[in-house]
C-alpha positions as CSV (number, residue, x, y, z in Angstrom):
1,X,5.4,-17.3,15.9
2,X,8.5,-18.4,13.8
3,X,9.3,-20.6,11.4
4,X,12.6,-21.9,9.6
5,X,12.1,-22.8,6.1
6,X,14.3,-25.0,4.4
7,X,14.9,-23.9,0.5
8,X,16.4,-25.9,-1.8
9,X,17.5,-22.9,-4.0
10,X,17.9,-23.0,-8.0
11,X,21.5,-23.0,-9.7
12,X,23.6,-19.9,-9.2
13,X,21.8,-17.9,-12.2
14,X,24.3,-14.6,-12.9
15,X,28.1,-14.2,-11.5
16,X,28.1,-12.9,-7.5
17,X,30.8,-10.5,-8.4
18,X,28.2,-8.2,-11.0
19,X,26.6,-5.8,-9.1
20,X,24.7,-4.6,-12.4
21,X,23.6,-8.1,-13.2
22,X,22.7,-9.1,-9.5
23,X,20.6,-5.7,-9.3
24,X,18.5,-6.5,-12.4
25,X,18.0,-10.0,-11.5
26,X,16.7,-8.8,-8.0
27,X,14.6,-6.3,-9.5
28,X,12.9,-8.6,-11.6
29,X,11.8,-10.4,-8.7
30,X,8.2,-8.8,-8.0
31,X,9.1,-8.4,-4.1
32,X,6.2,-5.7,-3.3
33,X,6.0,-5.5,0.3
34,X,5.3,-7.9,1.7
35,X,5.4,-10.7,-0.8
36,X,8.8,-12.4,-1.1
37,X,8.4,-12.3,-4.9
38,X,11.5,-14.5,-5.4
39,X,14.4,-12.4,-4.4
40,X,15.9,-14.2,-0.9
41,X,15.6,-17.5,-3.3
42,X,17.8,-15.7,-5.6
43,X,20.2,-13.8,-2.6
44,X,20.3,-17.7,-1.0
45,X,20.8,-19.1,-4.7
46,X,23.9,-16.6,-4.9
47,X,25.2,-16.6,-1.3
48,X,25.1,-20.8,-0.7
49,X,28.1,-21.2,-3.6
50,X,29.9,-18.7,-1.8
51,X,30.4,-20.3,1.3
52,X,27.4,-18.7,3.2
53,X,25.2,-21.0,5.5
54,X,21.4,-19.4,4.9
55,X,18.7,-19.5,7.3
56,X,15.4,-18.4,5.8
57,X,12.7,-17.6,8.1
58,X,9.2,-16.9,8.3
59,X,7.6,-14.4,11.6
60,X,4.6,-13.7,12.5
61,X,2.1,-11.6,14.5
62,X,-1.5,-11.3,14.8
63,X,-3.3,-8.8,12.3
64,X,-0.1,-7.9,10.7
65,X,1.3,-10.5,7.2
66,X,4.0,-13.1,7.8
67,X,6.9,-12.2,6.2
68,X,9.7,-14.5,5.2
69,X,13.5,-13.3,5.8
70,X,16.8,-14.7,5.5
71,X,20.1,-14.4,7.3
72,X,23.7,-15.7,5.8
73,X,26.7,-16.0,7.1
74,X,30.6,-16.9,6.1
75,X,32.8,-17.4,8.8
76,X,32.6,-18.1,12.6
77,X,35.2,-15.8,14.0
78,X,35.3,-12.2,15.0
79,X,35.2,-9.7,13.8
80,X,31.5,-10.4,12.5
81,X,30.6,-7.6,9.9
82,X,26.8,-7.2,9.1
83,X,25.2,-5.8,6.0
84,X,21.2,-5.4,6.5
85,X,18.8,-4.3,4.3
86,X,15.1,-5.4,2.5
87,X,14.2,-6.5,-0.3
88,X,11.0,-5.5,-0.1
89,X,9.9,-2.7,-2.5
90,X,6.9,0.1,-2.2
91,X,4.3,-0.6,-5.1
92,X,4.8,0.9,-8.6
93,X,1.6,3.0,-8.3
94,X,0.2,3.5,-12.4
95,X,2.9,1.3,-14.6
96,X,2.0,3.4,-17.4
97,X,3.3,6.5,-15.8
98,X,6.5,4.4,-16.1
99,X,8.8,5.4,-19.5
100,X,10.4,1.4,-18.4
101,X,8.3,-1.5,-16.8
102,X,8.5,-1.1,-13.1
103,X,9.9,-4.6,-12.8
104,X,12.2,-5.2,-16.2
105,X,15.4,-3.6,-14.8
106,X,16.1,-1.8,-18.6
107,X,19.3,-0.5,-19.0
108,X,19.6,2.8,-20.7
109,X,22.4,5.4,-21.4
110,X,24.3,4.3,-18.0
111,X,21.4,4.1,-16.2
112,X,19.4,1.4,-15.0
113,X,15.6,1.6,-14.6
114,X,13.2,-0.2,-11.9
115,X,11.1,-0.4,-8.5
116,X,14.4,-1.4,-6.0
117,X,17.4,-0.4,-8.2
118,X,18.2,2.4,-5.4
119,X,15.9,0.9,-2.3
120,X,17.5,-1.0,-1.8
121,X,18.3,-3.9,-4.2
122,X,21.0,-2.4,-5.5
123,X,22.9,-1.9,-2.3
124,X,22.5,-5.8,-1.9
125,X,24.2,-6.2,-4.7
126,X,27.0,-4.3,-4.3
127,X,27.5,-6.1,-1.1
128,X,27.4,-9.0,-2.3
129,X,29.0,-8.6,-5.5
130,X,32.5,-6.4,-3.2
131,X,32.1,-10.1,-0.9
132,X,32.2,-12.5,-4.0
133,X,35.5,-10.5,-5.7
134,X,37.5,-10.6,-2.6
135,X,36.5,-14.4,-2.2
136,X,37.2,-15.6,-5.7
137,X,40.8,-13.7,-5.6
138,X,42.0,-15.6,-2.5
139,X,41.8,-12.4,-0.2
140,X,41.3,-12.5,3.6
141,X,37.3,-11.5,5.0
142,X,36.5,-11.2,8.8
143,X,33.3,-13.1,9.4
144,X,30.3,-11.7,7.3
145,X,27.0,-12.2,7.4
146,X,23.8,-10.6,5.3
147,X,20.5,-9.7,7.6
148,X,18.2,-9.4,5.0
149,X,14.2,-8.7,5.3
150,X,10.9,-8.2,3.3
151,X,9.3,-5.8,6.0
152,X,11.2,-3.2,5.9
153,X,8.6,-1.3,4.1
154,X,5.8,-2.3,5.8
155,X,4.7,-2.5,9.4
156,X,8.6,-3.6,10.8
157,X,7.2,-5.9,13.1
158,X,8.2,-9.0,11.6
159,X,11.4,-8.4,10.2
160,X,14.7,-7.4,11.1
161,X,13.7,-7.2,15.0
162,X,12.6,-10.7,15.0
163,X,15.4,-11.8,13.3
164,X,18.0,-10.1,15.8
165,X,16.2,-11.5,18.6
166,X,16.6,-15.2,16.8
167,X,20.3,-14.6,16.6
168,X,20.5,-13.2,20.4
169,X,18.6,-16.3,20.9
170,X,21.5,-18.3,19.4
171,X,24.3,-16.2,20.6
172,X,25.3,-15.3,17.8
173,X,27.3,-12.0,17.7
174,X,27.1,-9.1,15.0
175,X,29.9,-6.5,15.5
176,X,29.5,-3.7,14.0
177,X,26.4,-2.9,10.8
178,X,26.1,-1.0,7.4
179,X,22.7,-0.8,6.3
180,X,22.5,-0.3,2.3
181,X,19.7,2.6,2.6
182,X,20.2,5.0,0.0
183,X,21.7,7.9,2.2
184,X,23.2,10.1,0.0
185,X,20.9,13.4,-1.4
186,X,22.5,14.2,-4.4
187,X,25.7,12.3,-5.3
188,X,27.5,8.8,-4.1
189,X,29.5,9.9,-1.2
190,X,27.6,12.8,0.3
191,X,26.6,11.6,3.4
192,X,26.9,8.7,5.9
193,X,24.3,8.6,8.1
194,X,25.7,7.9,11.9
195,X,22.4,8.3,13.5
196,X,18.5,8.9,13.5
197,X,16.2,11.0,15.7
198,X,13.7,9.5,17.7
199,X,10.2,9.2,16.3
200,X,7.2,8.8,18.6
201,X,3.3,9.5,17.3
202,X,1.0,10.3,19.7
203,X,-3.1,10.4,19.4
204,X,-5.0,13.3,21.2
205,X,-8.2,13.3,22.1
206,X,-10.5,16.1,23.9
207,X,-13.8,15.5,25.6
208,X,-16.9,17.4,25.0
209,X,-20.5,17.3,25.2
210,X,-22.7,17.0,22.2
211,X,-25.5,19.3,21.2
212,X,-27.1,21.6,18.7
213,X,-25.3,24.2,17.3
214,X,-27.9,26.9,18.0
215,X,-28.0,26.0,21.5
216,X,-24.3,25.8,22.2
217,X,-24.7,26.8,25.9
218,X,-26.3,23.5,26.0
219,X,-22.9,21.7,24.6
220,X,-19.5,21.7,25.2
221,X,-17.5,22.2,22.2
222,X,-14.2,20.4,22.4
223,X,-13.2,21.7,18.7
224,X,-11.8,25.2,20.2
225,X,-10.0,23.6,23.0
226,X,-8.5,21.3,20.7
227,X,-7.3,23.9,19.0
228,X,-5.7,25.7,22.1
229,X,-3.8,22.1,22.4
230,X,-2.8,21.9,19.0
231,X,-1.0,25.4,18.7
232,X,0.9,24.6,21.9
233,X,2.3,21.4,20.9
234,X,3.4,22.4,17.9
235,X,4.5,26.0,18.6
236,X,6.7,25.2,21.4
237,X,10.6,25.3,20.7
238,X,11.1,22.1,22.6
239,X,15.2,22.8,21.9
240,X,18.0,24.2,20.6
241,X,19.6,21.1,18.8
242,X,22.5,19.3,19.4
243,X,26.1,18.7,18.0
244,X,24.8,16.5,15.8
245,X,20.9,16.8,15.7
246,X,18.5,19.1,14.3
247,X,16.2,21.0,17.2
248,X,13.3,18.4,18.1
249,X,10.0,19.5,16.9
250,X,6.3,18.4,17.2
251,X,3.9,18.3,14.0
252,X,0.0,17.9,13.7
253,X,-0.8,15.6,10.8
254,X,-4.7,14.5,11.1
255,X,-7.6,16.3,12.9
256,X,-10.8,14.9,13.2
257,X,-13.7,14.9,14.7
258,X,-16.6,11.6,14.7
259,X,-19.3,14.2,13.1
260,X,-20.6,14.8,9.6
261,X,-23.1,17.1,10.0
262,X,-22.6,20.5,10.2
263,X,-25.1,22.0,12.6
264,X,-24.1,19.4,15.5
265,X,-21.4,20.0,18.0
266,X,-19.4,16.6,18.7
267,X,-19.1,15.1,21.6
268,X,-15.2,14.7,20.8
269,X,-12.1,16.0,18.5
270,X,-8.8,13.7,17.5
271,X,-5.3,15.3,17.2
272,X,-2.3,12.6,15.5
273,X,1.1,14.0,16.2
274,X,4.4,13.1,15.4
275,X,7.5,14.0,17.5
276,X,10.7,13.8,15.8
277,X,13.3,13.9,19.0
278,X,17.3,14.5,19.4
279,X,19.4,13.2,21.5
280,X,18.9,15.0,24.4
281,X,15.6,12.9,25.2
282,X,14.4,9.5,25.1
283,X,11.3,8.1,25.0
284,X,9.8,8.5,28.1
285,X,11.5,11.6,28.4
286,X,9.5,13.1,25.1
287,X,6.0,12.2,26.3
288,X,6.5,13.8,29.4
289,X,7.0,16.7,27.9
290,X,4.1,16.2,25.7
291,X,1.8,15.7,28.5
292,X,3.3,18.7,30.3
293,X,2.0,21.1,27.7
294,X,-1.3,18.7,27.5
295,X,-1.8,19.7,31.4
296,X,-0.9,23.3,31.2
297,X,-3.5,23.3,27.8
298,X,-5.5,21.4,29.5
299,X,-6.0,24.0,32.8
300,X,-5.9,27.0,30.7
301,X,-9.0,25.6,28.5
302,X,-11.2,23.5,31.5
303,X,-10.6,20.6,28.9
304,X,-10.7,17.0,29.6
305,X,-8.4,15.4,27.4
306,X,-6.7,11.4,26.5
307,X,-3.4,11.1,24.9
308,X,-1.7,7.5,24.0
309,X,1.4,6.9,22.5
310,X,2.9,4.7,19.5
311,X,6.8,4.3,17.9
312,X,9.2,1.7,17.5
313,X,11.8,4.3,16.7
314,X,14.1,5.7,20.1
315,X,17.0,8.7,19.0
316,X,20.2,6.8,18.7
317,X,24.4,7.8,17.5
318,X,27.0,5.9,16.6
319,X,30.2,7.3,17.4
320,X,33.6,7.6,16.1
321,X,35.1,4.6,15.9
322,X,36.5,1.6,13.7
323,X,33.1,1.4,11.4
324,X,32.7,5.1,10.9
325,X,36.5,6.0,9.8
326,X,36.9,2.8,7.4
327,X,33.6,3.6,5.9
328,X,34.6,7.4,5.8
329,X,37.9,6.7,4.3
330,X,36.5,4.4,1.5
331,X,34.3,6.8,0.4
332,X,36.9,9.0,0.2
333,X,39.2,7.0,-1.6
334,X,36.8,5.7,-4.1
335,X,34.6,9.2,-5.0
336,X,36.7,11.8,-3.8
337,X,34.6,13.5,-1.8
338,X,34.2,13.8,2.0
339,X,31.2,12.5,3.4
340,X,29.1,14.4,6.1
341,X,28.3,12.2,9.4
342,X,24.3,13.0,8.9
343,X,21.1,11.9,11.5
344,X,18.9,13.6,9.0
345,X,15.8,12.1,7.9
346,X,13.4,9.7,8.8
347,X,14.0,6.2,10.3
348,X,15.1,2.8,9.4
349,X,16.1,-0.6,10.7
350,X,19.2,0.5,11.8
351,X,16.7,1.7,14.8
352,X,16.7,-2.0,15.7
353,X,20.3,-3.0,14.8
354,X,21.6,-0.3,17.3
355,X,21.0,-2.1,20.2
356,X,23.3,-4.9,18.9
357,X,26.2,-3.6,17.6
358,X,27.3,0.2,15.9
359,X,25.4,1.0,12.9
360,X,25.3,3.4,10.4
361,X,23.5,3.6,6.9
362,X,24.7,4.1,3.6
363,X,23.8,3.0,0.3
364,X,23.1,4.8,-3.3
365,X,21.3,8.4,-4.0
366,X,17.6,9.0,-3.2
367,X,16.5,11.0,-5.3
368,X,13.9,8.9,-6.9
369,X,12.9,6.8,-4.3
370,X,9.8,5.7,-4.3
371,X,9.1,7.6,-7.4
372,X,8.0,6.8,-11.0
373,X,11.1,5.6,-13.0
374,X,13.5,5.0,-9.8
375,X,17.0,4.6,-11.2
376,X,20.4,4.2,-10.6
377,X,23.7,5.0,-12.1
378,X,25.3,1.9,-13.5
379,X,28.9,4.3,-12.5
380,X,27.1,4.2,-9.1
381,X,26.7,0.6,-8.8
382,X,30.2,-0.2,-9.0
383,X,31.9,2.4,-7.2
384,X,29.5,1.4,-3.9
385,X,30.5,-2.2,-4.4
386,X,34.7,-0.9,-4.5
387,X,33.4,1.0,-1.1
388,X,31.9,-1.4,0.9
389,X,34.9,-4.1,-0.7
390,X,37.4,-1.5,1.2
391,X,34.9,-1.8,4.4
392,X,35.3,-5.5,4.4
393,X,38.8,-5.7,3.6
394,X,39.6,-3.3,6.9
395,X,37.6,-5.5,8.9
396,X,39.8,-8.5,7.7
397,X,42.9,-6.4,8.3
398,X,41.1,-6.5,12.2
399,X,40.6,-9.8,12.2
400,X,44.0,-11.1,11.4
């Protein structure tokens, strides 16, 4: 289910062109996934003055929380650069492990302090903030447009998908994507991230018989065979790797079995698995080869077994092109360093965007992600926001 929701936003409340400002202001805005806490009233507050038409909208899905998103855009004609990213942040966890409040955006010594500054509010802002100084000195943008969500860090069922399936609805055309995660490890300008590998999690399940444990010819003990399963899966070599992907590789990360006492035998054991896949397999692809080594377990050990898949998350690469060499190039230009064309890590919703448009992903560095006292460089801030204004101003250059 969808709906539109018309918001009459509050004055413009900081300058657009501040990235530092805008950052605070967003992290101020208690947008815990996947509460709205404020922050797309602020982004439409700061965006509408601008010249961007904002649609907010709220999806929604049985047994998983509506979430409200918003989508702006300046400019009808091509080329249409995207920016996506969430404002939706992971809790705090204890606030008095926290040296600054979680949610007071302190500035000290250079650095600013808060749950968001590096994922990802202050990637918005830069974005925004590189937009809003080539508008207000007169210089030339292609079309650009903000897909912005509050489920990124929670189930990503009713976020960006939904809201690229509205705009395919409405043929409306993105053209190429940068999504502000934090993608570099250890400084601004060490990696771009052109791809991700594919991600699937399967559930295994072996069949026994239940019984006593001092009768266990009497039983049949599916812990053992599990066992014989588990060390197959995960101690295959399912490849080499590729040019531009790590080998694929299977791990194990819950066993369990419905028993708690400790002289019964259970009638079952559970295996959750996660494949992390290159590009030499797809989805489909993957689980056959997972039930391939299930079948040849599964003869070896007389085992009857059940496995059932899950994953929104299929290997994808963006390749050399328009997107990745302006990108490149600003980075260069602005840090001095070269940035590596990386698939490393885990996903994001540039898993979605992919089937669009070329995507790639980069933002600030993620080192404290997720941690206590997240932080980000003030320096940071504004060289990403002289980045992605170089981005934008090569996709004008296209567009004229």
């Amino acid at each position: 289910m969808f709906t539109e929701k018309i918001v009459a936003p509050d004055p413009m409340p900081i300058s657009p062109t501040d990235p530092v400002a805008l950052t605070q202001a967003l992290i101020r805005c208690r947008s815990v996934t996947p509460a709205e806490g404020g922050a797309l009233t602020l982004l439409q507050a700061v965006l509408e003055p601008m010249g961007f038409v904002c649609h907010r909208m709220t999806f929604r899905e049985a047994g998983t929380p509506d979430v409200e998103n918003l989508f702006a855009r300046r400019g009808t004609a091509g080329p249409n650069l995207c920016f996506a990213g969430h404002t939706d942040v992971v809790p705090p966890g204890d606030a008095a492990a926290w040296h600054f409040d979680p949610f007071g955006a302190d500035v000290r010594d250079g650095v600013l302090y808060g749950r968001g500054a590096v994922d990802m509010k202050g990637a918005i802002a830069c974005f925004i903030a590189a937009a809003a100084r080539r508008i207000a000195a007169g210089e030339e943008t292609s079309s650009l447009s903000l897909l912005i969500t509050g489920d990124e860090e929670g189930p990503s069922i009713n976020g960006t998908v939904k809201v690229l399936g509205w705009l395919a609805e409405r043929g409306e055309t993105i053209d190429a994507a940068i999504v502000g995660e934090p993608s570099n490890p250890d400084a601004l300008g060490d990696e771009i991230k052109i791809g991700r590998r594919g991600s699937v999690t399967g559930e295994l399940t072996i069949f026994g018989a239940q019984g006593h444990a001092a009768y266990p010819h009497r039983a049949d003990n599916p812990v053992p065979k599990l066992a014989q399963f588990i060390s197959r899966l995960s101690g295959s070599r399912i490849d080499e790797g590729t040019a531009h992907f790590e080998p694929s590789n299977c791990q194990v990360t819950v066993i369990s079995v419905p028993n708690t006492a400790s002289n019964v035998i259970p009638a079952s054991a559970k295996a959750t698995f996660n494949v992390r896949y290159n590009d030499l397999w797809r989805r489909g692809t993957i689980e056959e080869w997972v039930r391939l080594q299930c079948d040849a377990a599964a003869s070896a050990t007389g085992a009857r077994y059940e496995v059932s898949f899950a994953g929104t998350g299929d290997v994808f690469l963006t390749q050399s092109g328009p997107l990745v060499e302006q990108l490149r190039d600003a980075v260069r230009a602005v840090t001095g360093r070269d940035p590596a064309l990386s698939t490393s890590g885990g996903t994001s919703d540039a898993r979605f965007i992919k089937d669009y448009c070329p995507v790639v992903e980069f933002g600030l560095v993620n080192r404290t992600i997720h941690q206590v006292d997240e932080h980000v460089a003030i320096d940071d801030l504004e060289r990403l926001t002289q980045i992605y204004g170089r981005v934008i101003g090569g996709f004008a250059e296209r567009g004229s």
